[in-house]
N, C-alpha and C positions, 0 to 999 in steps of 0.2 A: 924705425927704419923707413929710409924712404920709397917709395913705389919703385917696384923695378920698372922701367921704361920698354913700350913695344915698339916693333920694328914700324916704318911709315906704311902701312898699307894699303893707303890711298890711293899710289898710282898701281895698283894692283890690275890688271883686266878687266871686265868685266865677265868674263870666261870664269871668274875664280864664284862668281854668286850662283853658278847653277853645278852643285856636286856632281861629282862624275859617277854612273850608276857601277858598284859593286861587280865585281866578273863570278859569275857563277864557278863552285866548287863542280869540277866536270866529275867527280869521285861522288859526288851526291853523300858526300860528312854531313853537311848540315843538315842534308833533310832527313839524315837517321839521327841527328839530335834531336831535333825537335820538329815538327809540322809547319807551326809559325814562329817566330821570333818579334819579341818585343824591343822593336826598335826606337833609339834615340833621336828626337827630331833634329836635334842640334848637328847631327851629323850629314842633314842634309846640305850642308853647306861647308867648306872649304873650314881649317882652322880660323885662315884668313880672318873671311868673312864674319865668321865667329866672332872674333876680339871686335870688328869694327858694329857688328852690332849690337852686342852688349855695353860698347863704350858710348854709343848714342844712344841708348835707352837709358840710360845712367845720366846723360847729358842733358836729354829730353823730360826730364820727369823730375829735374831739380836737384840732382845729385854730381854736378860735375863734380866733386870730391871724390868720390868716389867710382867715377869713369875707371880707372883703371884697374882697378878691384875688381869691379865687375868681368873687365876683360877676362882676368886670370881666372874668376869665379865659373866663367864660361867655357873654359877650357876645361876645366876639374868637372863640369858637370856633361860636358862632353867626351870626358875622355873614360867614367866613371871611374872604375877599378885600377884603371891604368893612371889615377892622378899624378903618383909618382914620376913618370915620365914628361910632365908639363916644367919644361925647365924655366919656364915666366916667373913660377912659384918665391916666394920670397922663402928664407927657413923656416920664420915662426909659422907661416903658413902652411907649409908643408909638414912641418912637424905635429900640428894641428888636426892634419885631417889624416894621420898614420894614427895617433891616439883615438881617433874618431872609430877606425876601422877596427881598432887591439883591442878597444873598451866600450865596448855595445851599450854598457847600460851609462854612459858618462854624456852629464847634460850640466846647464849651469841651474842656479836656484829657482831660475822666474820659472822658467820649464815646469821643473817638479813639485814645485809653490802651486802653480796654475793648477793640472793635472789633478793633481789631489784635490784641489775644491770643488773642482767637477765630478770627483766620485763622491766628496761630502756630501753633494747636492742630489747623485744620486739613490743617497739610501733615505733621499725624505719618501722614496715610494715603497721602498720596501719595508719602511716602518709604518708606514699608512697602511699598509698589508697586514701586517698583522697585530697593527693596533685595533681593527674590525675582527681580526681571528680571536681574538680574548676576548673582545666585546660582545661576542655573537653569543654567547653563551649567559652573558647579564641582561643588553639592554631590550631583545624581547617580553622578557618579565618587566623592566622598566614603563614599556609599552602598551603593556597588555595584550603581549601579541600569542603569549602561552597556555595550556591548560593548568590546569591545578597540578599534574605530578610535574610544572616547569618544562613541558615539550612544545616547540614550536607548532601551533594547529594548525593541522593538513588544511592545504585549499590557497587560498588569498594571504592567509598569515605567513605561508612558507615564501609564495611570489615577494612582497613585502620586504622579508628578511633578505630575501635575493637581488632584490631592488639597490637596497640600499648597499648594499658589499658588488654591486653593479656598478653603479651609478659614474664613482668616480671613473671608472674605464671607458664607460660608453662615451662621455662628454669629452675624454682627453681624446678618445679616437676620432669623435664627428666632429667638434669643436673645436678643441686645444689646437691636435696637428695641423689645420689648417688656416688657423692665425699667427701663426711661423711665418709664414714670407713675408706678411706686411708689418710683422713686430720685426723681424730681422734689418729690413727694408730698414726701418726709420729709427731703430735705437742699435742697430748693430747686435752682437751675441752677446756681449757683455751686455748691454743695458736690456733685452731680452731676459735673459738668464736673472738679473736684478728684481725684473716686474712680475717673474713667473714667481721670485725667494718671495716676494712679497704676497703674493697670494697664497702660498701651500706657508707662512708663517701664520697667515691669519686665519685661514679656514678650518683648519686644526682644531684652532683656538674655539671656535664656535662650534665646532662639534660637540667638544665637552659641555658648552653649554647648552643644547639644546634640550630643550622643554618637549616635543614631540616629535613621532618616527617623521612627521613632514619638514619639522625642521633640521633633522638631521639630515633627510634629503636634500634639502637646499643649499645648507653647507658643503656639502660631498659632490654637488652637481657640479659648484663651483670651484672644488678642489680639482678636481678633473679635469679642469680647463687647463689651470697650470700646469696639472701633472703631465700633460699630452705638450702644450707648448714645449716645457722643459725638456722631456726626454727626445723631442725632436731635435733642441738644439745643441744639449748640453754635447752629445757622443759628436757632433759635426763640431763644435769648437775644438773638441778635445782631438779630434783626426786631423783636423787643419794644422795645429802646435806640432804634433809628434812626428819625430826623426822615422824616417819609413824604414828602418832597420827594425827600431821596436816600435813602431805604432802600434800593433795588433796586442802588447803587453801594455800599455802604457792605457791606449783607450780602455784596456780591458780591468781598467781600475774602476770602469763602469759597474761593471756587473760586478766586480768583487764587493763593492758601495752597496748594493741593491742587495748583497745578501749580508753585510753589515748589519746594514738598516733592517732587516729581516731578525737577525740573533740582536738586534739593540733592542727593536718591541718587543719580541719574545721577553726580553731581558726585563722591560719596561712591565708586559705585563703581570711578569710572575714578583717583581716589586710592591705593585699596588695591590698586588690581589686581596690584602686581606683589609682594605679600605674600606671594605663593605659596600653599601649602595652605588657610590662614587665612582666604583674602580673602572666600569666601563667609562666614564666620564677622562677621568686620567689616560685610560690605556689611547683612548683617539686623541686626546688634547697633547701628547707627549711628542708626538711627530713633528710640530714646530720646530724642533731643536735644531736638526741638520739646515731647514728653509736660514732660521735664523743665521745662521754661519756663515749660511750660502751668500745671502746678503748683503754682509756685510764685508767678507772678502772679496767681491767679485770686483771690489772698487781696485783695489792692488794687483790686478791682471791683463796685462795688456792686449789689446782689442786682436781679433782674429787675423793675421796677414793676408788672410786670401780674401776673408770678406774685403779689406780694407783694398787691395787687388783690383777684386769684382768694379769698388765704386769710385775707381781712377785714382786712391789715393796711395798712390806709389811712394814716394818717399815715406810716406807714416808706415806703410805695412812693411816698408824694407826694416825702417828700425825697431819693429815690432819683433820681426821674423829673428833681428839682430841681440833681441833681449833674450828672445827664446835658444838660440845657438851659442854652443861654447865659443864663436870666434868669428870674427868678423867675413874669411872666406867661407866658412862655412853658409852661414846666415845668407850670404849674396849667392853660393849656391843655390840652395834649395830656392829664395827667392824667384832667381832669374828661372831656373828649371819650370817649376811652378806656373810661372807669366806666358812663358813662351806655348804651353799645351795649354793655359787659358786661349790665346789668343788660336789658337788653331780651336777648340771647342765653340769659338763664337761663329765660324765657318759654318758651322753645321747647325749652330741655333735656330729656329724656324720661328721663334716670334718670341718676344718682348715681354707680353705681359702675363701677367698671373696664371689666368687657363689657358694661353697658349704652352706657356711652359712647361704645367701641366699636362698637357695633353700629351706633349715630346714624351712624356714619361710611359707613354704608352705608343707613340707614333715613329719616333727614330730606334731604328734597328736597337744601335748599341745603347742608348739608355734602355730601352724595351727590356733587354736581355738582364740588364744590372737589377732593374726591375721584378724580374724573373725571381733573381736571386734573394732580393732582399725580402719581398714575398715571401715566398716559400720558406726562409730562416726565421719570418716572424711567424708567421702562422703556425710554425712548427713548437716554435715555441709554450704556445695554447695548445695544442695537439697532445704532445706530449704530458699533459696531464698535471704539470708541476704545480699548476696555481692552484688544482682543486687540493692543493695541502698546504699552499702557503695559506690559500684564503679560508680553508675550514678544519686544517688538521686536528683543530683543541677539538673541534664538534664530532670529528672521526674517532677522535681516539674515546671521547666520554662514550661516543656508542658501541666500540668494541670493548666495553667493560672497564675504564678507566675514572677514578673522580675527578670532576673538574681542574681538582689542583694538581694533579697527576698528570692529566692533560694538558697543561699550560707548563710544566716539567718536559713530557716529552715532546711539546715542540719547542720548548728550549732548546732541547737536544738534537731538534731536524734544525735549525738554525745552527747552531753550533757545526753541525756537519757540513752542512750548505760554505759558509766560509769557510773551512778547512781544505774540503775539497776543492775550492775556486783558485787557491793558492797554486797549484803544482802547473794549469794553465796558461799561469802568465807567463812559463816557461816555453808550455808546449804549444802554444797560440802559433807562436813566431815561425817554430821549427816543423809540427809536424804539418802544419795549417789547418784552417778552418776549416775545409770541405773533410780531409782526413778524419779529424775528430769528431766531426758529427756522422760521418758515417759509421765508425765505431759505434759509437756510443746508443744510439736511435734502437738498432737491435736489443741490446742489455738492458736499456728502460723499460721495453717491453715486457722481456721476461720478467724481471723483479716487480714491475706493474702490476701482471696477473698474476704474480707467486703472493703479493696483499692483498690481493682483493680474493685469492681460494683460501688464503689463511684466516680471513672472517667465518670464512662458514664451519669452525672447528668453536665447537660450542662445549666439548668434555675436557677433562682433569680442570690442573689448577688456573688461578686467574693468568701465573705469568708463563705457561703454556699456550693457552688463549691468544694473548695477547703480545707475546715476546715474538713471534715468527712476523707478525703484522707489523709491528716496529722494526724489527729487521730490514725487513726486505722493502719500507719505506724508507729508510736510511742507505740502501743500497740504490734503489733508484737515484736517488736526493745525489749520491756520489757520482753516477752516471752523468746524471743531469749537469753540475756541476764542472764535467770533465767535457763538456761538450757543447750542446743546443746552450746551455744557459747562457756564458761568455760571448757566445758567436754571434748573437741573433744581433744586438745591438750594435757591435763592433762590424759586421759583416757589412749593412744597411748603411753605417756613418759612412762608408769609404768608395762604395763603389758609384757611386752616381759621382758625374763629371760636376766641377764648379757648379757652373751656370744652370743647374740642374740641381744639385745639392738640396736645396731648402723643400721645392718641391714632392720630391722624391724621396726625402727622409718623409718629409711628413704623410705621404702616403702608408711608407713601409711602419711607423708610429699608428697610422689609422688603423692597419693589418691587424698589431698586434693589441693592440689597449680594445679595439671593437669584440674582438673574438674572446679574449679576457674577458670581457664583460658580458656579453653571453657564456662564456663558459660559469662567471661568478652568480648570474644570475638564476642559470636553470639544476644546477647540482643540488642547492638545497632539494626541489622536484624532483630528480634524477635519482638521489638517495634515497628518496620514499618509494617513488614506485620502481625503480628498477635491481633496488635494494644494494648499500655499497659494493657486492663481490659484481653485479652486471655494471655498475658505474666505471670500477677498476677495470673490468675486462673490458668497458667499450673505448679506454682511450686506451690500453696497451693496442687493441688494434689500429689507432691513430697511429700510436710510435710507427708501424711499420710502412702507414702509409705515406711517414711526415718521411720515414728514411726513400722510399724512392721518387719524391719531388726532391728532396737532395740530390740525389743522383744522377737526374734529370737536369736539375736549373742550377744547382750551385757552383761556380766554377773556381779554383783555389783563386787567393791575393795574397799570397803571404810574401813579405820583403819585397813586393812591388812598393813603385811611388803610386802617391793617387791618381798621379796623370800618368805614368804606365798604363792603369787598370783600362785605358780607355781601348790599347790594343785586346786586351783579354778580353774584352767585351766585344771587339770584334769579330770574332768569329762565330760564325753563324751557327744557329742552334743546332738545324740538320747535322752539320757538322761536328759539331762539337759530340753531339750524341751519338749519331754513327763511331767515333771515334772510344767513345766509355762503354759501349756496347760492342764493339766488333773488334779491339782492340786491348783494352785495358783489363776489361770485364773477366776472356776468356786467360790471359796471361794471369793477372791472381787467383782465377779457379785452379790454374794448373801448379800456380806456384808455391801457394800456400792450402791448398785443400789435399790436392794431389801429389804435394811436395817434390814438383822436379824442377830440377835445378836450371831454369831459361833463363835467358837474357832477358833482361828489364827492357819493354817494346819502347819507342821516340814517344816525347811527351808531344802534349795538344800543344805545347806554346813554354816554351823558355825566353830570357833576357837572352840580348845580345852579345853583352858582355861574356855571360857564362861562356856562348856558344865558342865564341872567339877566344877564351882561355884554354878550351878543352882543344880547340887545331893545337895551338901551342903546346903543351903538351904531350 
């Protein structure tokens, strides 16, 4: 079919390029919708004006084919929810983007081909997790780092063991994340993503072989780099591709990958266990497998549209954007959307290179605040306690009375849980949002946190007396975790930092969390000695409650916003935003659900426009 044709709008006025400003509702509806409204920028300007700019950015950038697509593309992304009323629309077109709205989860192949390689690539760190959790248990005797009844010796021997189940975290935090912007810079996310599969294939590899605890360090130092490169970039490519209706499900293939890779070592190490000398040698040389994947698919994915955006190459990122999309209006939607809050984000840029850009991540308001958020989700993530049982649960459980192979059985079965529970998420990510779900959850980890850690100090009847309430109520947390902080942290971080800002800002928010990992990996084995597991469990259940009110504090929802909506969300200033969960929200669910009376639900801090202007209707 051919292009429907637009009207000549060229001798339009001049009157028609400056929108005429909205008449205020004199009824004050909208400010009992909401506080702020997430507005359209495309709206500042006449339809008009609209088609004729998108038809010369199409024209300008190598696509007169496509000039009139655009137009229409412009319209539907201006008009959002009201596409149906864009009578430019061709059928196929229109028909297109009703299926778009009916069928949430409907994408074409390259999409969900992509996506998935990026959670592949995910679980080479959660199998590196606990390929060192089975190993902790062998390669100190390997080392001679043990006494004679096989315990790790108090002093420099435990620092040592903590070192080395460090290591890779420190260097992805100090290292890794901040060799992201100049590997992004110069091979783009695909060829990034390639150079980091190539490191975490090979380093792996050398771990099994290493001959001494220094050589195992060396490997693992180097593993770190990748792993900090990677998980800066992998969740940002992966938020860049996703449809913002499910991006928060789709990137959230991240964390479901990470607890994969979690029940696949487990899986790995209760395979080789009875390898004898070796098996710690296997359990860390096994983690290759996902890098390898990673590798070699990452050739079959086409390059990021926004990076390709970012570095003027506009026609390549439209038909990037165009592989990724069920349909060709589609595709030139989000593109144009996309381009046009780029270019209003570069208004606000404050310098160019590397640590100025940097610095914006702490110097301009609205990054400051994004900032805020992605912080606080990572660090919460360490807080809550989760890693001291990815990274040493075989070593917890043998000392709450379990044998080695018993142990390596029930953290089969905390991995087994861990993916189970990550599943019911990719539902509720979308709907109930981020901030919802970690505020839940941060409570609940607590308590089951400290219900394992007083279940140790039960030292009468039988062993599965002992030892079954401990298991429990880590399983319990592991489901919490799971339903909340874990999905978020990574997914939260990918999205809210603007473009030009992105690479920076993720890799701080990666620094966040891989540093405090690594000091948390580092000082537990110590922590377990002298402050004995039941004071270790209790000192991060008190974390959960302090990680839940920096939540409450800094996190602000993104759920079904676009990435360049998030930048209004961000605008709103902290005071404010605080004042508002505090004097506002805070007292309305004490009274509604604590006190159960039945009030009105108070105006939110910030809705879309679209909503607001459905509900006049109405």
């Amino acid at each position: 079919m051919a292009d429907k044709p637009f009207p000549n709008f060229e001798d339009e006025k001049e009157s028609s390029r400056t929108p005429q400003p909205e008449k205020a509702d004199p009824s004050g509806r909208r400010q009992s919708v909401a506080l702020n409204i997430v507005q359209n920028p495309l709206k500042r300007t006449t339809r008009e004006q609209t088609v004729l700019d998108a038809q010369a950015f199409a024209e300008s950038n190598g696509m007169p084919e496509h000039a009139a697509l655009f137009g229409r593309a412009a319209l539907v992304a201006r008009d959002g929810d009201k596409f149906e009323m864009v009578d430019e629309l061709q059928q196929d077109e229109r028909d297109a983007l009703i299926y778009e709205r009916d069928h949430k989860w409907h994408g074409p192949f390259m999409l969900w081909y992509s996506i998935s390689l990026c959670a592949i690539g995910a679980a080479t760190q959660g199998w590196d997790q606990t390929g060192s959790n089975g190993a902790n248990l062998s390669f100190p005797q390997a080392f001679g780092l043990t006494n004679e009844a096989g315990e790790v010796v108090p002093g420099r021997e435990e620092w040592i063991v903590g070192v080395i189940n460090a290591i890779i975290f420190l260097t992805a935090g100090l290292i890794g994340a901040f060799i992201v912007d100049p590997l992004n810079h110069w091979f783009g996310r695909r060829g990034e993503i390639f150079i980091t599969a190539c490191i975490l294939t090979a380093t792996p590899i050398g771990s099994g072989f290493a001959q001494s605890w220094q050589g195992l360090f060396a490997a693992r130092f180097v593993m770190g780099i990748g792993i900090g490169a990677k998980n800066a970039t992998v969740p940002i490519y992966s938020a860049e591709m996703a449809p913002a209706r499910i991006r928060g499900a789709l990137v959230m293939f991240w964390q479901l990958w990470v607890v994969a890779g979690i029940f696949l070592g487990f899986c790995a190490n209760v395979i080789v266990k009875d390898t004898g000398s070796i098996s710690w040698r296997l359990q860390l040389g096994s983690a290759f497998i996902p890098s390898f994947i990673l590798g070699i698919g990452i050739f079959f994915c086409p390059e990021s549209p926004r990076w390709l955006m970012k570095h003027g190459k506009i026609a390549k990122g439209y038909n990037s954007m165009r592989r990724l999309r069920a349909h060709p209006i589609i595709g030139a939607r989000d593109f144009y959307y996309s381009y046009i809050i780029y270019k209003e984000e570069l208004k606000l840029a404050r310098g160019a290179g590397y640590f100025a850009r940097l610095w914006d991540c702490f110097a301009v308001p609205r990054i400051r605040r994004a900032n805020y958020g992605a912080s606080t989700v990572m660090i919460g993530q360490q807080m809550c306690g989760i890693n001291i049982i990815s990274f040493y649960s075989s070593s917890i459980f043998v000392r709450a009375g379990y044998t080695p192979v018993q142990a390596l059985y029930a953290s089969l079965g905390y991995g087994a849980i861990q993916v189970i529970a990550t599943i019911p998420t990719l539902f509720l990510i979308d709907t109930k949002g981020r901030r919802t779900l970690t505020l839940i959850t941060f409570p609940l980890m607590a308590i089951f946190l400290l219900a394992a850690g007083l279940s140790l100090l039960k030292t009468t009847g039988s062993k599965g007396e002992q030892i079954g309430p401990v298991v429990l109520f880590v399983y319990l947390f592991t489901i919490m975790y799971s339903l909340g902080e874990g999905p978020v942290a990574f997914q939260y971080s990918a999205e809210v930092f603007p473009t030009i800002q992105r690479e920076q800002g993720m890799a701080w928010a990666v620094c966040i969390n891989n540093t405090f990992a690594g000091i948390l990996s580092l000082t537990f084995p110590r922590m377990n000695s002298v402050m004995t597991p039941t004071g270790a469990f209790g000192f991060y259940a008190g974390l959960n409650l302090a990680a839940w009110f920096m939540v409450f504090c800094f996190v602000r929802e993104t759920k079904q916003l676009t990435l360049e909506e998030l930048d209004q969300v961000f605008s709103v200033p902290t005071r404010k935003f605080l004042s508002h969960e505090l004097t506002v929200w805070l007292p309305w669910f004490l009274k509604r659900y604590i006190l159960r009376k039945n009030i009105p639900k108070p105006p939110l801090i910030l809705e879309k426009e679209e909503k607001v202007d459905k509900m006049f209707e109405e």
